[in-house]
C-alpha positions in Angstrom: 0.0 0.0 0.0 1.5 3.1 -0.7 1.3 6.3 1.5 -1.7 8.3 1.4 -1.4 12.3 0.9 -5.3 13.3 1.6 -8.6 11.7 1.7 -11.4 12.1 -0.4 -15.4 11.5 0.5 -17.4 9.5 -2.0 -21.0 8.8 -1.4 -20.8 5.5 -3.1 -17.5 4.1 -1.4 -17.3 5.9 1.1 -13.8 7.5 2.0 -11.0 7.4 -1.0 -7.2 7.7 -0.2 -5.1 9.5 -2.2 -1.5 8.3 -2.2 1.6 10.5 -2.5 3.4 11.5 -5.7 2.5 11.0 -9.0 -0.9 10.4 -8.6 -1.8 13.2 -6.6 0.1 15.4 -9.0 -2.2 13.6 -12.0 -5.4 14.5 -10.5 -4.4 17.6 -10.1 -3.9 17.8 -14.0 -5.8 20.0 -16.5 -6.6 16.2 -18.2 -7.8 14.7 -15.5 -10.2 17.7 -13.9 -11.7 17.9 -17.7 -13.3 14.8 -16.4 -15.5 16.9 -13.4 -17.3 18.5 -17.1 -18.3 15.6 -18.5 -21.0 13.2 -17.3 -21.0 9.8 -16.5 -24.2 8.6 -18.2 -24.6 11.5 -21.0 -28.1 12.6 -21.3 -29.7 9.8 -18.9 -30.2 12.5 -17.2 -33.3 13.1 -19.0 -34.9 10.2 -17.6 -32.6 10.0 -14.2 -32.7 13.6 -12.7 -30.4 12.5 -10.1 -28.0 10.6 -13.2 -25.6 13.7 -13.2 -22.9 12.2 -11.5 -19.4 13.0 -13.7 -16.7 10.9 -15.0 -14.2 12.4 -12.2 -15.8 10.8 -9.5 -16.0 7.8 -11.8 -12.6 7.3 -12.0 -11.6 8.2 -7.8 -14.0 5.3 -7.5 -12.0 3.0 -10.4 -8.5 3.6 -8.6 -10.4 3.2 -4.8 -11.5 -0.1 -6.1 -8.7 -1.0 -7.6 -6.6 0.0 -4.8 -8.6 -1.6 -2.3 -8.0 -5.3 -5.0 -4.6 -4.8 -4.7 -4.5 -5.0 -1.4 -6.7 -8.4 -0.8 -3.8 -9.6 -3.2 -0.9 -8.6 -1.4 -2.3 -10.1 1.6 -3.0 -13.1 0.4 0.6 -13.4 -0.7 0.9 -11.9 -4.3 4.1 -9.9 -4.6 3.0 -6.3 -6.1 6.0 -3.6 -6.4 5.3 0.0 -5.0 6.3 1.2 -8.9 3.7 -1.5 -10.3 1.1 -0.5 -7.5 1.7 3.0 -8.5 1.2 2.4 -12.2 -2.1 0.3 -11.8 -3.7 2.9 -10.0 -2.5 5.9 -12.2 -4.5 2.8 -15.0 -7.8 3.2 -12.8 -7.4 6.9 -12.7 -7.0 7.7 -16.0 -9.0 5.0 -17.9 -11.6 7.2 -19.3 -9.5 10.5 -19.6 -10.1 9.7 -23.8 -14.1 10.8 -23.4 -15.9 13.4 -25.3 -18.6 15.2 -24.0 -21.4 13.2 -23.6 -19.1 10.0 -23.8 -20.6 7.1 -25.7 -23.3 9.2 -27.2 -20.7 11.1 -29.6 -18.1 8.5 -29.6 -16.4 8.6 -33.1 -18.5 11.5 -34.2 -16.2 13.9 -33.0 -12.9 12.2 -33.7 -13.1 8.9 -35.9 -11.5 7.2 -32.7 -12.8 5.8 -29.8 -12.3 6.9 -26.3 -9.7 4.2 -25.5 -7.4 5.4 -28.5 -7.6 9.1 -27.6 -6.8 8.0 -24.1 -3.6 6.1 -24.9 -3.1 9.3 -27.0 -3.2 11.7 -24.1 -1.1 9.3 -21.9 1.8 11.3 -24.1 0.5 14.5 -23.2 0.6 13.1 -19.4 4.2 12.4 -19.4 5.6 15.7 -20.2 4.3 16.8 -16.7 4.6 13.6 -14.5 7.4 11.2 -15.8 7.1 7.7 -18.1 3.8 6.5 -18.0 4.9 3.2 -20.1 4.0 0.2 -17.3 0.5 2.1 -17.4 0.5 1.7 -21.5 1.3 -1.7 -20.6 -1.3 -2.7 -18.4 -3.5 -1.0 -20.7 -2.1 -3.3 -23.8 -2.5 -6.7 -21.7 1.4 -6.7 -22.6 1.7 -6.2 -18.6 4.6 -9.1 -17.3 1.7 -9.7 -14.3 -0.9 -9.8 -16.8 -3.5 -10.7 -13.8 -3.3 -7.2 -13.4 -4.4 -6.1 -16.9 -7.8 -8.0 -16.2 -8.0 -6.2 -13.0 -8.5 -3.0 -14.9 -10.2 -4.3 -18.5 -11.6 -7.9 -17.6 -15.4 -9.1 -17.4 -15.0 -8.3 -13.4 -12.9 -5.4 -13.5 -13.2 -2.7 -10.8 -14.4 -0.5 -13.9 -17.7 -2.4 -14.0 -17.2 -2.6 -10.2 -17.9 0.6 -10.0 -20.0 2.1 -12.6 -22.7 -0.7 -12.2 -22.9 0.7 -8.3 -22.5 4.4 -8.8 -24.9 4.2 -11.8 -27.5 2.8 -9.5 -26.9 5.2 -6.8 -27.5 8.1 -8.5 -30.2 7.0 -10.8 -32.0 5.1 -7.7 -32.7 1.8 -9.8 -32.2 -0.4 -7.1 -31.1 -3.5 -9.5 -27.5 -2.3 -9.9 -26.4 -2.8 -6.6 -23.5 -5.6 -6.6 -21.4 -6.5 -3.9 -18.6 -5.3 -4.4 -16.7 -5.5 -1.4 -17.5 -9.1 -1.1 -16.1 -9.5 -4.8 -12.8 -8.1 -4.0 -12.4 -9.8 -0.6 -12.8 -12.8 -2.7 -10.0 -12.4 -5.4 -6.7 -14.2 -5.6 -4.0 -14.8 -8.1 -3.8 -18.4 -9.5 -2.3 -20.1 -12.4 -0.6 -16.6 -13.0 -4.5 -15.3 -13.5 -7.1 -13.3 -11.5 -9.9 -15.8 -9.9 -12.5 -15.9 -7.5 -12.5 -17.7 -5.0 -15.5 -20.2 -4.6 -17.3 -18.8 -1.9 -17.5 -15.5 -4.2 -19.6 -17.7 -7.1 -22.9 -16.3 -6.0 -21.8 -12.5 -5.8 -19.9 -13.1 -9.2 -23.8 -14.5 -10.9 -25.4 -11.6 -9.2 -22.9 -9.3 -10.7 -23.6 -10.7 -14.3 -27.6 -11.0 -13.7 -27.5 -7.0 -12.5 -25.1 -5.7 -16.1 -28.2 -7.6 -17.6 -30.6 -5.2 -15.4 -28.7 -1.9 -15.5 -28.2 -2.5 -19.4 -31.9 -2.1 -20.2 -33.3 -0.7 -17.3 -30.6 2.3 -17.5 -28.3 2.4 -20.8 -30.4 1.2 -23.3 -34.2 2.3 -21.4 -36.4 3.6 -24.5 -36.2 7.1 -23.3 -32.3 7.3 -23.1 -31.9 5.9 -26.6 -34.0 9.0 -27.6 -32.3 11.3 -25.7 -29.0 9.8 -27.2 -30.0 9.7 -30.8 -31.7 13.2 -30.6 -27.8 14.3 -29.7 -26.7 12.9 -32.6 -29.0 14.2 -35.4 -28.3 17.5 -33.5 -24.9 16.8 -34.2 -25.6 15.8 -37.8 -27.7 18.8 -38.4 -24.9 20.7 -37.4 -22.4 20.0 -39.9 -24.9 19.8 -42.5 -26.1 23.4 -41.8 -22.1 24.4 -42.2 -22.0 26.1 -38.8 -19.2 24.1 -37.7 -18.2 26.5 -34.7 -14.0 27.6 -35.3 -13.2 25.5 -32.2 -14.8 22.0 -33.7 -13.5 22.8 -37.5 -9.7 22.8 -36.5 -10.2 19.9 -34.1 -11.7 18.1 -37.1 -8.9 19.2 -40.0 -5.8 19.1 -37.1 -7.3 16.0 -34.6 -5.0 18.0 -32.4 -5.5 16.8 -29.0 -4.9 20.1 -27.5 -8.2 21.4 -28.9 -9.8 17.7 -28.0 -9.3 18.8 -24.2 -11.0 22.2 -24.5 -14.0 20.4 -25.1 -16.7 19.6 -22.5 -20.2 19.6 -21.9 -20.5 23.3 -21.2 -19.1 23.7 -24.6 -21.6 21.5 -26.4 -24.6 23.0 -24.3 -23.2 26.7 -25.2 -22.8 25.4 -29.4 -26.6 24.0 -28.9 -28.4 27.1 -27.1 -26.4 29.4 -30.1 -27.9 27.0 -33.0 -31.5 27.4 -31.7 -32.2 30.1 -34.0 -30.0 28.5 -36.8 -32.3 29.6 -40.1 -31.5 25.6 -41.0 -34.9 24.3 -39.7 -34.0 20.6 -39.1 -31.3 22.2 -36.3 -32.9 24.9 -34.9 -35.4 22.5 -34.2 -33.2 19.3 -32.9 -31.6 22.2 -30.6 -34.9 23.3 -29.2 -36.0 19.9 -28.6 -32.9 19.0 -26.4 -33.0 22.0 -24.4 -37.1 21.5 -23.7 -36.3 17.7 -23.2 -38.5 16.5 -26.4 -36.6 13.3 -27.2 -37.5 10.8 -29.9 -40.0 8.7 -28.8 -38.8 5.1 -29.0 -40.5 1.6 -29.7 -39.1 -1.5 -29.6 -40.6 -3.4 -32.8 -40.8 -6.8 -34.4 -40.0 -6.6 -38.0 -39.5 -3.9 -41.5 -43.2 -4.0 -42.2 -44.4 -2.6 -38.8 -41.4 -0.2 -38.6 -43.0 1.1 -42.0 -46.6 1.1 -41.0 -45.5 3.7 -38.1 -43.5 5.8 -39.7 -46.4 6.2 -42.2 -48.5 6.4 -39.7 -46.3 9.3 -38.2 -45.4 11.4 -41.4 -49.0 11.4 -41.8 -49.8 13.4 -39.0 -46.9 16.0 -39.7 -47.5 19.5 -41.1 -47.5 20.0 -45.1 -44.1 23.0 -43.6 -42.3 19.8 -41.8 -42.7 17.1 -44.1 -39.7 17.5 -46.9 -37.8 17.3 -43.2 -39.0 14.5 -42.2 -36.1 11.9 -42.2 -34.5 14.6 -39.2 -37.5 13.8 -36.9 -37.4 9.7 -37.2 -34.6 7.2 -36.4 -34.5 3.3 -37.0 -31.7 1.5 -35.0 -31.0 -1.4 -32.9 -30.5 -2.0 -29.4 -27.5 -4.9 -28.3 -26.2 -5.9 -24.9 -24.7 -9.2 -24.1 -24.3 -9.6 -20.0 -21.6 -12.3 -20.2 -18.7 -13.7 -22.4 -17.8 -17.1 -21.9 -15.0 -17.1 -24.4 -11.7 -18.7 -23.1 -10.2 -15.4 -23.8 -12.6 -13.1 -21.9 -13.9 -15.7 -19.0 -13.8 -15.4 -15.0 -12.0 -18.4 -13.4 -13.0 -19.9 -10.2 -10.8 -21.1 -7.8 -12.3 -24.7 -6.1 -11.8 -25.3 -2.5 -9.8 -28.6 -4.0 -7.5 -26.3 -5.6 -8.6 -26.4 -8.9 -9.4 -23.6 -11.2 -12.3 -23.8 -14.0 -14.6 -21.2 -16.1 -17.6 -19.3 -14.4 -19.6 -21.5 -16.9 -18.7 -25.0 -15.3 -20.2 -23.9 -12.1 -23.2 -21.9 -13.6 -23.7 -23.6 -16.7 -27.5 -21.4 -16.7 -25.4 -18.6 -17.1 -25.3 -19.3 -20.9 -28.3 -18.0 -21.2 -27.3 -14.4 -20.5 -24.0 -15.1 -22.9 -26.5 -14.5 -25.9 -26.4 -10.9 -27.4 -30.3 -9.4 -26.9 -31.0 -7.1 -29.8 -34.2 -5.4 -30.4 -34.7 -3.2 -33.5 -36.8 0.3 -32.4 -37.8 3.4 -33.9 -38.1 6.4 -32.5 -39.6 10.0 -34.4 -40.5 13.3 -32.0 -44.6 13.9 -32.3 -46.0 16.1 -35.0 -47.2 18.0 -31.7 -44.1 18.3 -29.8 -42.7 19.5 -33.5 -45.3 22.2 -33.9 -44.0 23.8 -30.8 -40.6 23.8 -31.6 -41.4 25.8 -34.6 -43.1 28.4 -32.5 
């Protein structure tokens, strides 16, 4: 354990330590407090008043958790050096410093990268103030010599998941997200050179996969998120296709310098959409109205092509002869995809027997299987000829 410099309060875990050095000196950083302005769970906020929780409190609760792992290991006789220790917590701090605003929502749509390649990215940026950060690129790559540690931070049970699953249902209030994760990490050990639970974890390790299943479509993928998310994107869409690319976005987009990538947030975004409300292109003065009145698309889950066309005719029908050459704007098709649990060799949890041995999750809970299926539901989603008549007002 190495020593701690202050504490911090969290309402989820409770209180945080902060160890000396390097990693007080990263949260410190310009990078890192970029986080506090961007929020956890984008705009499930329009359904989840209380979902405003950020991506900086996020990731204290990622290195707490992964602190708090590293030391059931060392006690139960796992060498860990201070250096490594240091470096796998400076992993859990910075592991989402790649977001955008509005992380998955816009992911790619600012930059054609995702947040994990911006974030190895930035790690360069990092080092000019703090010192080589390669055994965190490491850890990162799974190219870590104690590779049990990689799956610590990027695994099926990784004190990511740990924590987002049980922040996520604190501040939203769904009840189903709560895992135990205390009794997870008292119940980890190294074996066979991997991370495993120990068998008397089993049942908080099925709990843990039947709740990802709960939050997933309860929280991330609930009708009225998807709308919210989607409605962010056409905004974003109307956007460049009006050409009022604000100066900011345009050299970001013809440079992908990262330097302008970190002057964006979601007070940024929220500024760009109040200023295109009275853009004199309809489809985004509209699209910007409708996400600062909370008018998301309003989504349906459907069974087939035929009855996603009888809606939308059903729909365009009831729009106003002004709104209809504009009609794509207003409706969205998609699918919805979450898959709970991979039992690939590659990507499994091992248990550790009381005999000794060490087999897959899905020996001892073959009914997890089940869950290892991807769910995808096709849905539509268009925002009412009503709610459209009073954005045009």
């Amino acid at each position: 354990m190495l020593p701690t410099a202050k504490i911090i309060n969290d309402p989820v875990h409770g209180f945080i330590r902060i160890p000396e050095g390097r990693i007080l000196r990263v949260l410190g950083h310009p990078i890192v407090q970029r986080l506090r302005r961007l929020s956890q769970l984008g705009l499930a906020q329009f359904v989840y008043p209380g979902a405003v929780h950020t991506r900086f409190a996020h990731a204290l609760g990622v290195m707490h958790l992964a602190d708090e792992a590293l030391t059931t290991l060392s006690r139960k006789g796992t060498s860990i050096s201070p250096s490594t220790w240091e470096a796998v917590l400076l992993g859990a701090l910075l592991h989402d410093i790649g977001h955008g605003p509005f992380s998955h929502s816009l992911e790619r749509h600012i930059l054609p990268l995702s947040h994990e390649e911006i974030g190895k990215a930035l790690l360069s940026l990092l080092e000019k103030a703090i010192g080589d950060l390669s055994e965190v690129r490491a850890l990162w790559a799974r190219e870590h010599p104690q590779s049990f540690l990689s799956e610590l931070l990027a695994g099926q049970l990784d004190v990511d998941r740990l924590d987002y699953l049980v922040r996520d249902s604190f501040f939203t209030g769904v009840q189903e997200g709560l895992v135990g994760t205390e009794r997870l990490i008292y119940t980890m050990r190294v074996a066979e050179g991997r991370l495993v639970i120990e068998e008397k974890g089993l049942t908080s390790v099925e709990k843990f996969i039947v709740t990802r299943r709960f939050m997933y479509w309860q929280v991330y993928l609930h009708k009225a998120v998807l709308g919210a998310e989607w409605l962010l994107r056409r905004w974003w869409e109307a956007l460049q296709a009006a050409g009022e690319v604000p100066l900011l976005l345009h050299r970001l987009q013809a440079t992908g310098d990262l330097e302008l990538f970190l002057r964006l947030d979601e007070n940024t975004l929220w500024y760009w959409i109040r200023e295109s409300e009275e853009s004199p292109f309809l489809p985004l003065r509209l699209l910007s109205r409708a996400l600062l009145w909370r008018m998301p698309y309003k989504v349906r889950f459907t069974e087939n092509g035929e009855e996603a066309h009888h809606l939308r005719q059903q729909w365009e029908a009831n729009l106003s002869p002004p709104l209809r050459p504009w009609a794509d704007w207003f409706w969205i098709e998609g699918w919805a995809e979450s898959q709970a649990y991979l039992p690939a060799q590659s990507e499994e949890i091992f248990i550790l027997l009381k005999n000794g041995r060490v087999v897959p999750l899905i020996a001892c809970s073959p009914w997890l299987r089940e869950l290892s299926t991807p769910m995808r539901k096709p849905f539509v989603g268009a925002i009412p000829g009503a709610s459209l008549e009073s954005l045009l007002r």
